[in-house]
C-alpha positions as a Markdown table, in Angstrom:
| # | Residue | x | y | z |
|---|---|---|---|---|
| 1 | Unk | 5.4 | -28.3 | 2.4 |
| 2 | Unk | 1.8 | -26.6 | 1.5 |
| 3 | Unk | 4.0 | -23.5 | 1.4 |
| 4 | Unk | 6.4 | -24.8 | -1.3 |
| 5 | Unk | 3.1 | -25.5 | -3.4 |
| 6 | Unk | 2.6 | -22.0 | -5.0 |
| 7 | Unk | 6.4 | -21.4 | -5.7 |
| 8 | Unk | 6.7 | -25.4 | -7.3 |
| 9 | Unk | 3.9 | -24.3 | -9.7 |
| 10 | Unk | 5.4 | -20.2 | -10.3 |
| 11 | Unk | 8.5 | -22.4 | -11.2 |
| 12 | Unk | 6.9 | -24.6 | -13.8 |
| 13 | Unk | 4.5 | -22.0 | -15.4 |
| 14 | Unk | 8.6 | -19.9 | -15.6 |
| 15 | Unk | 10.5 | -22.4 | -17.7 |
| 16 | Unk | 7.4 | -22.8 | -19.9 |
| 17 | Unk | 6.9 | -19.6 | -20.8 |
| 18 | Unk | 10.9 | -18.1 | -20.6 |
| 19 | Unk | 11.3 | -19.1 | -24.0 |
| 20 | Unk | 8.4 | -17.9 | -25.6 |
| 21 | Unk | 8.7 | -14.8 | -23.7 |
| 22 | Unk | 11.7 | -14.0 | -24.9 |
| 23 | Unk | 10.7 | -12.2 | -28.1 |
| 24 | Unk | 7.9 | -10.6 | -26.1 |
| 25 | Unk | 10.2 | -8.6 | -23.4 |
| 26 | Unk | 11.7 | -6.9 | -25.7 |
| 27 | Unk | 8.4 | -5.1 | -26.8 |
| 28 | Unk | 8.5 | -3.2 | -23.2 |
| 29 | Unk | 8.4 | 0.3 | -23.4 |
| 30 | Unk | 9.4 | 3.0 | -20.7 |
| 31 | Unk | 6.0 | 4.1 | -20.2 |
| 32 | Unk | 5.0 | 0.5 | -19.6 |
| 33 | Unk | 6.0 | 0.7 | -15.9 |
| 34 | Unk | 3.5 | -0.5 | -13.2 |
| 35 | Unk | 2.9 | 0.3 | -9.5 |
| 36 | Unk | 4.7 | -3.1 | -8.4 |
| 37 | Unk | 7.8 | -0.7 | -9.8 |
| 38 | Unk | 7.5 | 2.2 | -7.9 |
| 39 | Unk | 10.3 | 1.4 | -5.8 |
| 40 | Unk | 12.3 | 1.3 | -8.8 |
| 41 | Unk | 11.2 | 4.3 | -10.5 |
| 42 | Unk | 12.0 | 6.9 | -8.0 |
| 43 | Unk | 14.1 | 10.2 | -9.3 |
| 44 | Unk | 17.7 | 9.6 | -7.5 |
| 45 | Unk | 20.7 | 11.4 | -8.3 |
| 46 | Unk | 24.2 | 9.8 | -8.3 |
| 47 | Unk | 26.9 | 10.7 | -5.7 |
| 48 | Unk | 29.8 | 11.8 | -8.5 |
| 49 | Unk | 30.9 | 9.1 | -10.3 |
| 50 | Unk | 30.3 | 6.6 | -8.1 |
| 51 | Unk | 27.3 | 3.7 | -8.3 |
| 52 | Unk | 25.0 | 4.9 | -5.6 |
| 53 | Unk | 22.3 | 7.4 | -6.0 |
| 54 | Unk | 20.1 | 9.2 | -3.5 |
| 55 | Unk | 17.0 | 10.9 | -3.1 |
| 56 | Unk | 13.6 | 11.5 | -1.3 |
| 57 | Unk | 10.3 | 13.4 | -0.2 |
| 58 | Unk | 9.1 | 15.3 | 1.9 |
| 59 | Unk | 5.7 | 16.0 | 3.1 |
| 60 | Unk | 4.2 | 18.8 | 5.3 |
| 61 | Unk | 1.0 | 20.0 | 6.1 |
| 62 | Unk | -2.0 | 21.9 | 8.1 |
| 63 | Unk | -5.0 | 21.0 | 9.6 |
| 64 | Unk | -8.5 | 22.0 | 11.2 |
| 65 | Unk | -10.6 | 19.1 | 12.1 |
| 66 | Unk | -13.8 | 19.1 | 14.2 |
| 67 | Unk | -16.0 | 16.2 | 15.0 |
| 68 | Unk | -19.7 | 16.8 | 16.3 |
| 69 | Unk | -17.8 | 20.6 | 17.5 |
| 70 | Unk | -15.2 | 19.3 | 19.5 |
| 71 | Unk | -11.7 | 20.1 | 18.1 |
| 72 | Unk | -8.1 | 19.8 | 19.2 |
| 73 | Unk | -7.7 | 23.7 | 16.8 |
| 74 | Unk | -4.7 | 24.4 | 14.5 |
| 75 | Unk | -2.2 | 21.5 | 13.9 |
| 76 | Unk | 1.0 | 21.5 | 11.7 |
| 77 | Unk | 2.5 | 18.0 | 11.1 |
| 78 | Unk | 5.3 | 16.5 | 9.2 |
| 79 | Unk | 4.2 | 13.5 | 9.2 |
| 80 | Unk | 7.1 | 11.7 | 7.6 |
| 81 | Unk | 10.2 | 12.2 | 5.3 |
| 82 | Unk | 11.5 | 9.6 | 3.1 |
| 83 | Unk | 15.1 | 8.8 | 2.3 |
| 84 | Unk | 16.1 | 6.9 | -0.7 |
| 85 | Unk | 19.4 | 5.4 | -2.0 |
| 86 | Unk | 20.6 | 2.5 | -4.2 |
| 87 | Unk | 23.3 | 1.1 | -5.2 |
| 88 | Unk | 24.3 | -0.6 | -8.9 |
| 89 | Unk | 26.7 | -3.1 | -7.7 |
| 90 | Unk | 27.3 | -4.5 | -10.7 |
| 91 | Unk | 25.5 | -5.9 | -13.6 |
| 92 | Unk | 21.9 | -7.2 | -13.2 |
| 93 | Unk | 22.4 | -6.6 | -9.2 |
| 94 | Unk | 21.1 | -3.9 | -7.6 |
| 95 | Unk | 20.6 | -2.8 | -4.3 |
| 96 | Unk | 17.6 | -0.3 | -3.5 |
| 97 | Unk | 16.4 | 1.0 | 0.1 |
| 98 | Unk | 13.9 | 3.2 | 1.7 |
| 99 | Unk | 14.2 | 5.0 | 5.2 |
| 100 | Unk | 11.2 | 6.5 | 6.6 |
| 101 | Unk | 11.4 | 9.4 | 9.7 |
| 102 | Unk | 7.8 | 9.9 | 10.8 |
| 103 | Unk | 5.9 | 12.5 | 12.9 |
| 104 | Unk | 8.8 | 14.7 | 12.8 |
| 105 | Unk | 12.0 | 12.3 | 13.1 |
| 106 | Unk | 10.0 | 10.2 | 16.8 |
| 107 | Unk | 9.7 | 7.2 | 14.3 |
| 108 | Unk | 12.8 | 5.8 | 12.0 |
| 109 | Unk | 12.4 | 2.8 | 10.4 |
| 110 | Unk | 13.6 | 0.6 | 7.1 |
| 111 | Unk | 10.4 | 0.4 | 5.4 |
| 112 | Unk | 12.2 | -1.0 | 2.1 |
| 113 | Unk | 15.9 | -2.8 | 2.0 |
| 114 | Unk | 16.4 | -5.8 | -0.8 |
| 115 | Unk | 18.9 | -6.8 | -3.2 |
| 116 | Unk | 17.5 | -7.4 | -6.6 |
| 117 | Unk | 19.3 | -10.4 | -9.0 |
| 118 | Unk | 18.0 | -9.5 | -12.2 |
| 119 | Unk | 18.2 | -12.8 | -14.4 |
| 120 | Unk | 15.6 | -12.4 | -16.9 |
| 121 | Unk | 13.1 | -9.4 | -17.7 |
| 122 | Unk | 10.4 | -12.5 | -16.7 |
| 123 | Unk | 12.8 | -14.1 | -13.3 |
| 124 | Unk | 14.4 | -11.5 | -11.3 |
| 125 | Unk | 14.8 | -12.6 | -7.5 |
| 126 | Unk | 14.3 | -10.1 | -4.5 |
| 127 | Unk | 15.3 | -10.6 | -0.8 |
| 128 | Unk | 15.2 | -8.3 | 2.2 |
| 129 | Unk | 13.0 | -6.2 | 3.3 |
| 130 | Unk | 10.4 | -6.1 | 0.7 |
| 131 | Unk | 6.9 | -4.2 | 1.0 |
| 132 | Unk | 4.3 | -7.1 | 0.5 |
| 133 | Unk | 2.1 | -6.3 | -2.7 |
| 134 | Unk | -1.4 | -5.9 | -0.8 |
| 135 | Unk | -2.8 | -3.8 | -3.4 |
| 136 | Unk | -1.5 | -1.2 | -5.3 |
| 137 | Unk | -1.0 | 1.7 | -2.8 |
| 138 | Unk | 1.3 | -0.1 | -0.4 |
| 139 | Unk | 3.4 | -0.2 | -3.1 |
| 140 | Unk | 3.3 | 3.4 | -4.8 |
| 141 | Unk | 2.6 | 5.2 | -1.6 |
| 142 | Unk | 5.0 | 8.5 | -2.5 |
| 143 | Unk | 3.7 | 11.7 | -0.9 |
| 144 | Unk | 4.4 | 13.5 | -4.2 |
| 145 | Unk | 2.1 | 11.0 | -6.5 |
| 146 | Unk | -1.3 | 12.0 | -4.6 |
| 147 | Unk | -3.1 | 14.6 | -5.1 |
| 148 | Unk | -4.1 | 14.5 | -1.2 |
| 149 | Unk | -2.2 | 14.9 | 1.9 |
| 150 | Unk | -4.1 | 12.1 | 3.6 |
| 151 | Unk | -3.7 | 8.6 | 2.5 |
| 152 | Unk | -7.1 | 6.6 | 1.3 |
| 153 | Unk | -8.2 | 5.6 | 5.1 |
| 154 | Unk | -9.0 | 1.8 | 4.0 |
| 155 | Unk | -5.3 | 1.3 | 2.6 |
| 156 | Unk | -3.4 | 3.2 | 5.8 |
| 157 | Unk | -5.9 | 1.9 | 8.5 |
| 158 | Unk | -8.0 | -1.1 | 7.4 |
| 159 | Unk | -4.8 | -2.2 | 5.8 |
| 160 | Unk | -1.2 | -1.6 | 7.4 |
| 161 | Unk | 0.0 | 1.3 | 4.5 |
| 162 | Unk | 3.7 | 0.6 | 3.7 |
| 163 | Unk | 3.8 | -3.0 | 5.4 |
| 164 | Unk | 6.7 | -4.4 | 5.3 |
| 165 | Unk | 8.8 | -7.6 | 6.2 |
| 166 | Unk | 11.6 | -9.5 | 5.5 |
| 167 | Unk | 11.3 | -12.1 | 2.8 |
| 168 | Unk | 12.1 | -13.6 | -0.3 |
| 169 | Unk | 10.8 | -14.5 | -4.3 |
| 170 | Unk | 10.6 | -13.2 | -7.6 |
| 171 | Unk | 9.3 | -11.0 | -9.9 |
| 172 | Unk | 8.8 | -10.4 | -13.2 |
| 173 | Unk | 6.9 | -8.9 | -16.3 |
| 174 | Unk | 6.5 | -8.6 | -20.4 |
| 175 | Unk | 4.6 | -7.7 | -22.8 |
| 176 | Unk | 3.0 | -8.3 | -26.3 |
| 177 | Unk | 1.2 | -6.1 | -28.9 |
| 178 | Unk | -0.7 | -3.5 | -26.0 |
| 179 | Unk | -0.8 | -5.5 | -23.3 |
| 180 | Unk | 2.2 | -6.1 | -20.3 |
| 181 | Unk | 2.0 | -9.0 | -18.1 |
| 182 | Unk | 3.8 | -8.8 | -14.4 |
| 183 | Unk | 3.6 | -10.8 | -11.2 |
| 184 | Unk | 5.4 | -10.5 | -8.0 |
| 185 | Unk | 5.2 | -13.9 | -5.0 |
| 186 | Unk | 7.2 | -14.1 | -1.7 |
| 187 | Unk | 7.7 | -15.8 | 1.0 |
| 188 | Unk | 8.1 | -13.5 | 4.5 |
| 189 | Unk | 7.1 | -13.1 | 8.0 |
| 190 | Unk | 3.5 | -12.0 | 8.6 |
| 191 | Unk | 1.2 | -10.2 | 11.0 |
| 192 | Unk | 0.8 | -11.5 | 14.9 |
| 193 | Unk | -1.6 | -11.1 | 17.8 |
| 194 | Unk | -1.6 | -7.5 | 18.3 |
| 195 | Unk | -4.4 | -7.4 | 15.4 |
| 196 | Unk | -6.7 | -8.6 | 18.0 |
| 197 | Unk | -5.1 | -7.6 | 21.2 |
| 198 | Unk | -4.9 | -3.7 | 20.6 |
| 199 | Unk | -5.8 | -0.5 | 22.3 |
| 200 | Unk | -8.2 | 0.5 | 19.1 |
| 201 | Unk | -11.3 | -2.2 | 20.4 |
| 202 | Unk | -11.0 | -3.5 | 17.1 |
| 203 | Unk | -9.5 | -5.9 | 14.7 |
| 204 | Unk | -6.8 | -3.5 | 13.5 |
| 205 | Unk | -3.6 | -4.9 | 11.1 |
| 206 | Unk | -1.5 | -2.0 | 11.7 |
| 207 | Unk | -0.9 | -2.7 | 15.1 |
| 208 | Unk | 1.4 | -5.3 | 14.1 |
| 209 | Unk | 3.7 | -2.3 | 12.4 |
| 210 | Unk | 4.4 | -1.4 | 16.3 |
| 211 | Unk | 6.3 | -4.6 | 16.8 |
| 212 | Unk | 9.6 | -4.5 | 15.4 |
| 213 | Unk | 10.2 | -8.0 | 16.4 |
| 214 | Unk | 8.6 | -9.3 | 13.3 |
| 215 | Unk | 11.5 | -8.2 | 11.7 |
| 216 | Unk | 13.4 | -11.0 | 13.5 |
| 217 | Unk | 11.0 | -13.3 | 14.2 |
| 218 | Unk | 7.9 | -15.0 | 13.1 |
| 219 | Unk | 5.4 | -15.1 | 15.9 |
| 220 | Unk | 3.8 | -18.0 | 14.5 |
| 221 | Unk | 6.9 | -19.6 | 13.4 |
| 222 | Unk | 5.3 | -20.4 | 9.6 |
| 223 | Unk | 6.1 | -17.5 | 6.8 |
| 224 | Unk | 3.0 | -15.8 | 4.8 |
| 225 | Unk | 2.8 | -15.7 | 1.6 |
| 226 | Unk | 2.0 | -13.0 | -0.7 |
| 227 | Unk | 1.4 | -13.2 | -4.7 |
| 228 | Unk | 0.2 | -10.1 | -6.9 |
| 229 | Unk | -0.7 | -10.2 | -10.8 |
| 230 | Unk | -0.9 | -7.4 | -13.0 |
| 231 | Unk | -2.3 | -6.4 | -16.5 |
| 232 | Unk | -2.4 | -3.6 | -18.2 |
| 233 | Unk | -3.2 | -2.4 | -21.4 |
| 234 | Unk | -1.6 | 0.5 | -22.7 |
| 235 | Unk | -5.1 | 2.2 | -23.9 |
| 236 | Unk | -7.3 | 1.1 | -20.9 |
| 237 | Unk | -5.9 | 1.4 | -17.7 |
| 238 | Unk | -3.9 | -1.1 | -15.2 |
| 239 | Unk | -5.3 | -4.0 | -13.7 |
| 240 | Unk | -3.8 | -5.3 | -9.9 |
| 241 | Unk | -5.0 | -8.6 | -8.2 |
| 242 | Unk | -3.3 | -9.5 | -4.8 |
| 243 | Unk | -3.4 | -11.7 | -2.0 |
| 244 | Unk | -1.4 | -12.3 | 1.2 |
| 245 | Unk | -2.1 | -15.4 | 3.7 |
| 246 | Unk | -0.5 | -16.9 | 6.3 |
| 247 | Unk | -1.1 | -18.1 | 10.3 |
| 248 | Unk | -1.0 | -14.4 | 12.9 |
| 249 | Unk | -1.1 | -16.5 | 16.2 |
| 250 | Unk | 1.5 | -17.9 | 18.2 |
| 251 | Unk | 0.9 | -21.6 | 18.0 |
| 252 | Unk | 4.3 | -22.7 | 19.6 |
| 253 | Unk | 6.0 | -22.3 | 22.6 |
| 254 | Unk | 8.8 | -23.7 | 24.4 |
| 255 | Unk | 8.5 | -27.1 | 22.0 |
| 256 | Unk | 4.9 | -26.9 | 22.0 |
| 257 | Unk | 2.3 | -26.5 | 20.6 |
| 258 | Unk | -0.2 | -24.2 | 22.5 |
| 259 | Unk | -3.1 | -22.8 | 20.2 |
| 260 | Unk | -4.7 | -23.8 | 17.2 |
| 261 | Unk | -3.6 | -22.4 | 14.3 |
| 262 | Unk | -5.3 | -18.8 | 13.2 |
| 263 | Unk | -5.6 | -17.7 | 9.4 |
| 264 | Unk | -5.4 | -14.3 | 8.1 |
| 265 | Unk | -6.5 | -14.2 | 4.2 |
| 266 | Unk | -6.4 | -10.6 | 2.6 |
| 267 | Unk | -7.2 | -9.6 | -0.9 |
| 268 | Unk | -7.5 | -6.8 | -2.9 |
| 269 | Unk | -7.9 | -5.5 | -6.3 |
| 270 | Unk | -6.8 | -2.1 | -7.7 |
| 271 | Unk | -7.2 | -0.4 | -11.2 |
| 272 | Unk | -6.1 | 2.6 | -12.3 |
| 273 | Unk | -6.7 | 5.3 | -15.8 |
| 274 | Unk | -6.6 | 7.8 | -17.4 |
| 275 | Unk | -8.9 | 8.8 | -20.1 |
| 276 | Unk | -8.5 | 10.4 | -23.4 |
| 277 | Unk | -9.2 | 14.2 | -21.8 |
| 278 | Unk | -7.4 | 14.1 | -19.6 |
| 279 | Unk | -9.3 | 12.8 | -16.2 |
| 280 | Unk | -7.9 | 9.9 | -14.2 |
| 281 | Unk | -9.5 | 7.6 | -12.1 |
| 282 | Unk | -7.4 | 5.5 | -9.1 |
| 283 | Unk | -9.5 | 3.0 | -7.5 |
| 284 | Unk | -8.9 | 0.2 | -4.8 |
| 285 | Unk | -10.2 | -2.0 | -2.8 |
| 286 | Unk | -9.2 | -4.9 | 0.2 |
| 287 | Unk | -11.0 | -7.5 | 2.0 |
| 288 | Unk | -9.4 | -9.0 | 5.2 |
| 289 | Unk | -10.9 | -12.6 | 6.4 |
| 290 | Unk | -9.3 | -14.3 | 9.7 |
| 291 | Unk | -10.2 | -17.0 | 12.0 |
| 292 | Unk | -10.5 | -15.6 | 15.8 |
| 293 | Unk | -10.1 | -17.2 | 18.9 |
| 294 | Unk | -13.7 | -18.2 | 20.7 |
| 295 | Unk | -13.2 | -16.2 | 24.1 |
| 296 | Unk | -12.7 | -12.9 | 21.6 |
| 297 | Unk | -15.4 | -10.6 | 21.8 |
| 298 | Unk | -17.5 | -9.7 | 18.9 |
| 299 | Unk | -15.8 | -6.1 | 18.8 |
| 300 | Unk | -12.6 | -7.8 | 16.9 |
| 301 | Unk | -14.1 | -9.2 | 13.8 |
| 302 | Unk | -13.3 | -11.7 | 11.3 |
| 303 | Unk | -14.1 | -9.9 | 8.3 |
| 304 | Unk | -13.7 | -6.1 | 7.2 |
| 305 | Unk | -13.9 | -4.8 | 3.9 |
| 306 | Unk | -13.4 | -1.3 | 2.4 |
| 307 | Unk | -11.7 | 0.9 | -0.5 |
| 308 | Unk | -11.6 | 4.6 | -2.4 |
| 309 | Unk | -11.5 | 6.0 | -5.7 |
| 310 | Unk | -10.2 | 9.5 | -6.9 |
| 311 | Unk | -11.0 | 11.3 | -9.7 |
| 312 | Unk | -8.2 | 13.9 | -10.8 |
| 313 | Unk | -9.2 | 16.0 | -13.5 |
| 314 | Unk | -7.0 | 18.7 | -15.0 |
| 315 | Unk | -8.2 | 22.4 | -15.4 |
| 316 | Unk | -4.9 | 24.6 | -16.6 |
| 317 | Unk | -2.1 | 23.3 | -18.0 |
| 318 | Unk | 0.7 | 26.1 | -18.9 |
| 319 | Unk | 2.9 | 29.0 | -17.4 |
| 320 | Unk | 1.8 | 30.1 | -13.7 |
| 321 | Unk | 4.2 | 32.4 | -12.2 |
| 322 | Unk | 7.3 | 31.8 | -14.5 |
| 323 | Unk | 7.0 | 27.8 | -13.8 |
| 324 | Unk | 6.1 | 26.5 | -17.7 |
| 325 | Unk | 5.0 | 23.2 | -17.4 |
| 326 | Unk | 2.4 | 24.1 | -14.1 |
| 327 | Unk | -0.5 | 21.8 | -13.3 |
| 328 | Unk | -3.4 | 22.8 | -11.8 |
| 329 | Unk | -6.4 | 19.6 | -10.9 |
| 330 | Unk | -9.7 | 19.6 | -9.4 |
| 331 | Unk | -9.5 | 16.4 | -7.4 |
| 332 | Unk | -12.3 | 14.0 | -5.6 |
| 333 | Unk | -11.8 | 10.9 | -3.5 |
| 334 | Unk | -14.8 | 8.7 | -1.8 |
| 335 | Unk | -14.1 | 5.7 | 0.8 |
| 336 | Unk | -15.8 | 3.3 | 2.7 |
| 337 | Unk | -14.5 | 1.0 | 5.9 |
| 338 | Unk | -16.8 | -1.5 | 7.2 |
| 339 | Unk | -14.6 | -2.6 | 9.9 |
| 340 | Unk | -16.3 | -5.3 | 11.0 |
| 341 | Unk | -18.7 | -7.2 | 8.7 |
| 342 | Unk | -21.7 | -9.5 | 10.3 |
| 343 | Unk | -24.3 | -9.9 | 12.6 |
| 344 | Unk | -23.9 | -9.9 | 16.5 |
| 345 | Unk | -24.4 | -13.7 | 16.4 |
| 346 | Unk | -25.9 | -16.2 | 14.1 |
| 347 | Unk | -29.2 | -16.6 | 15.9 |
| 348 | Unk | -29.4 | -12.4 | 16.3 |
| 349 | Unk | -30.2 | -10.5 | 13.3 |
| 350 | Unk | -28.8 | -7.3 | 14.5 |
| 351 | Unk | -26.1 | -6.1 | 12.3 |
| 352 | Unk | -22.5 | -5.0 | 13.5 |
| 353 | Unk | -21.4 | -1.1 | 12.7 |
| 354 | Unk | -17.6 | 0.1 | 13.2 |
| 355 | Unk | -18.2 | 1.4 | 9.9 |
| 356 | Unk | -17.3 | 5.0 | 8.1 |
| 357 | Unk | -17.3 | 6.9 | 5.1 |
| 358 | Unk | -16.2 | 10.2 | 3.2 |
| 359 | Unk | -15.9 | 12.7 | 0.8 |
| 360 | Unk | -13.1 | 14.5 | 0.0 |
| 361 | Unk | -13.0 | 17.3 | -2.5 |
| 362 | Unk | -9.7 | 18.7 | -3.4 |
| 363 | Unk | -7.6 | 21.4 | -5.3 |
| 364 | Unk | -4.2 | 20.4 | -6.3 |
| 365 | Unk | -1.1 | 22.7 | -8.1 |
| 366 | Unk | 1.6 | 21.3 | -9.6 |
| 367 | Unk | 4.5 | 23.5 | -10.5 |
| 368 | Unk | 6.5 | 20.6 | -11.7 |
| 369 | Unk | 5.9 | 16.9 | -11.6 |
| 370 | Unk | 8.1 | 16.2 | -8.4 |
| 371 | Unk | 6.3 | 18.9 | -6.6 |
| 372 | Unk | 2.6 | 19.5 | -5.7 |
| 373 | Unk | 1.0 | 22.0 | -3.2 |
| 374 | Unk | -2.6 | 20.5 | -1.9 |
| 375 | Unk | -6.2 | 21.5 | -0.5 |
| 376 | Unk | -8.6 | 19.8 | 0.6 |
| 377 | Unk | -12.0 | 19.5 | 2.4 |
| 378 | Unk | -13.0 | 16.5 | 4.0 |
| 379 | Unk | -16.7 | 15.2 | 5.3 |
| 380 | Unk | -16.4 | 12.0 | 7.6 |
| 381 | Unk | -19.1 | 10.1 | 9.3 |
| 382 | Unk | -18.2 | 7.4 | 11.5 |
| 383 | Unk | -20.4 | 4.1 | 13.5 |
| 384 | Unk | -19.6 | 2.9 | 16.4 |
| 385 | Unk | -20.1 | -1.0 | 16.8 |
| 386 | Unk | -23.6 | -0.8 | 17.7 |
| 387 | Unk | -24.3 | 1.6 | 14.7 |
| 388 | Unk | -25.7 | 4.4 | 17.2 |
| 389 | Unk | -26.8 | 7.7 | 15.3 |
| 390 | Unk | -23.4 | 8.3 | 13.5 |
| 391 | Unk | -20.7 | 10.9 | 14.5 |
| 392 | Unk | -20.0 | 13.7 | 11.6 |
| 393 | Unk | -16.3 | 14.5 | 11.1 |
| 394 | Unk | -15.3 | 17.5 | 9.1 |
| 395 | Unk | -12.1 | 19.7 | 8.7 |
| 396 | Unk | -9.9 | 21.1 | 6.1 |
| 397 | Unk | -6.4 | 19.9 | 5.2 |
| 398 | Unk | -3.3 | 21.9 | 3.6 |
| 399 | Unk | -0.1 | 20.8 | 2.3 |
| 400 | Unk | 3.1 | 20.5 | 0.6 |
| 401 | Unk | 5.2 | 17.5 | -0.4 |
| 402 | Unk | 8.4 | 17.1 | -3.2 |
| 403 | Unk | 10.9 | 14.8 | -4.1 |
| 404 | Unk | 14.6 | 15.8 | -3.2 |
């Protein structure tokens, strides 16, 4: 029943405010759209005159990494391609889906399939495959948005980048005078075991991406929940507060019951800007909690924490090589991981390590805004667990991506 809890008060806050709200949704504006709605505001093209659209992106690049001189030399990757297409099935009902072929077509998977009901600008339900709202980048992830061919580390391996389930709730947004209001909840299958039981030493969500079972089953046999609120103000910048939580361990088996139940808590908080000149700033940042079993060793921890911010500032706008409306931005992103936060144990002062960080300087041209060609130079250093003297990473990184 506790699970009913935050969808018995969503309902009553709904049918408090629908009326009110209903003078307010009308003041929303197309450039009012958030990154919750960046599955819905994708350029497609429709097949003739029929209601289903299409599109995608594509991203390919270089690299040249070396860490403490050792280096595997030249690599060229494509590391996915994205395939989009929705359907208007009739009024207020809409079908929208994303397929996803990674490391050059080895992976395929649905990492987005749901039918949207549309009832109200402020109630519109959702069930699928849905891409949980943990932050803001698992969300708006598109190759062609970023102004770097590598995604913020925190977001793709502290978090499980483009994490997705199958699940069910509601969404919803409006505005008045310069602000706009939106939420997303759901209800869905969650993480399991393998984030402690993994070949990376560590506690690691995106080993659970690996297990396509999830999309069938739920290993602990109770759904996670996952709730989001947004704010923004049309002059300031966007505001994102999310959570998910929910229990990772199998607890039944057979009829009964054979561990303890184990809770994963994860929250985050994202903003992003852009200021009067012209520079914007994209910033988030995600702490994981989770109960662990005793016989686990220290290396899989119960606490991680880490984010990024870039900075994007524009240099030239104007004609470069007969393309009129060219971009080109000097770019900067710095992260932090600390994958596993604490001391050995509570009687030994000595603190854990697992923990990295970078800068990234970057050159970015835009010939269009579907398009962008991408440079950029990145300086790693990396812990290990018992914080030796760190290892220094460092490499350069080239690369195309477009929407189709």
């Amino acid at each position: 029943m506790k699970y009913l809890i935050p969808y018995c008060i969503l309902g009553y806050l709904i049918l408090c405010t629908i009326n009110s709200q209903a003078k307010s949704t009308t003041q929303l504006k197309e450039n009012d759209s958030l990154n919750m709605e960046a599955v819905k505001n994708r350029p497609l093209s429709n097949l003739g005159q029929s209601n289903i659209a299409i599109g995608g992106y594509l991203e390919a690049h270089w690299q040249y990494y070396s860490t403490e001189g050792e280096s595997k030399g030249h690599q060229f990757l494509l590391p996915r391609m994205s395939l989009f297409i929705s359907s208007s099935i009739s009024e207020r009902i809409q079908f929208l889906s994303e397929v996803e072929l990674e490391d050059g077509g080895n992976k395929i998977g649905i990492e987005f399939a749901a039918l949207d009901l549309q009832l109200h600008p402020f109630i519109n339900l959702r069930g699928g495959i849905i891409m949980n709202p943990i932050g803001a980048f698992n969300q708006n992830h598109d190759g062609p948005k970023w102004e770097f061919a590598e995604r913020p580390i925190a977001m793709n391996q502290m978090l499980a980048a483009t994490w997705s389930t199958i699940g069910f709730g509601s969404y919803g947004k409006f505005a008045k005078n310069q602000w706009v209001y939106a939420y997303e909840a759901y209800i869905s299958g969650g993480f399991d075991e393998s984030i402690i039981d993994n070949t990376e030493g560590k506690t690691f969500l995106p080993a659970s991406k690996k297990n396509i079972e999830r999309f069938n089953t739920i290993s602990s046999g109770l759904p996670s929940f996952t709730g989001k609120i947004s704010i923004k103000n049309r002059k300031i910048g966007e505001l994102g507060l999310s959570y998910m939580g929910g229990i990772y361990n199998k607890i039944i088996e057979e009829g009964e019951e054979v561990a303890s139940k184990m809770p994963l808590h994860i929250a985050a908080i994202d903003f992003n800007t852009k200021l009067k000149w012209g520079t914007k700033i994209i910033t988030e940042i995600a702490y994981i909690n989770l109960e662990t079993p005793e016989y686990i060793t220290p290396e899989y921890g119960n606490a991680q924490w880490g984010g990024y911010i870039d900075i994007i500032q524009p240099i030239y706008r104007g004609e470069i090589l007969n393309w009129k409306q060219s971009v080109l931005q000097l770019a900067l992103r710095l992260e932090y991981v600390d994958w596993n936060i604490g001391k050995m144990t509570q009687y030994d002062n000595t603190i854990k390590g697992e923990e990295m960080w970078s800068i990234m300087p970057g050159i970015s041209y835009r010939p269009n805004e579907k398009t962008v060609i991408r440079a950029s130079y990145r300086f790693r250093r990396d812990y290990d667990f018992l914080k030796n003297p760190g290892k220094n990473t460092g490499g350069f990184t080239f690369g195309i991506s477009s929407y189709f």
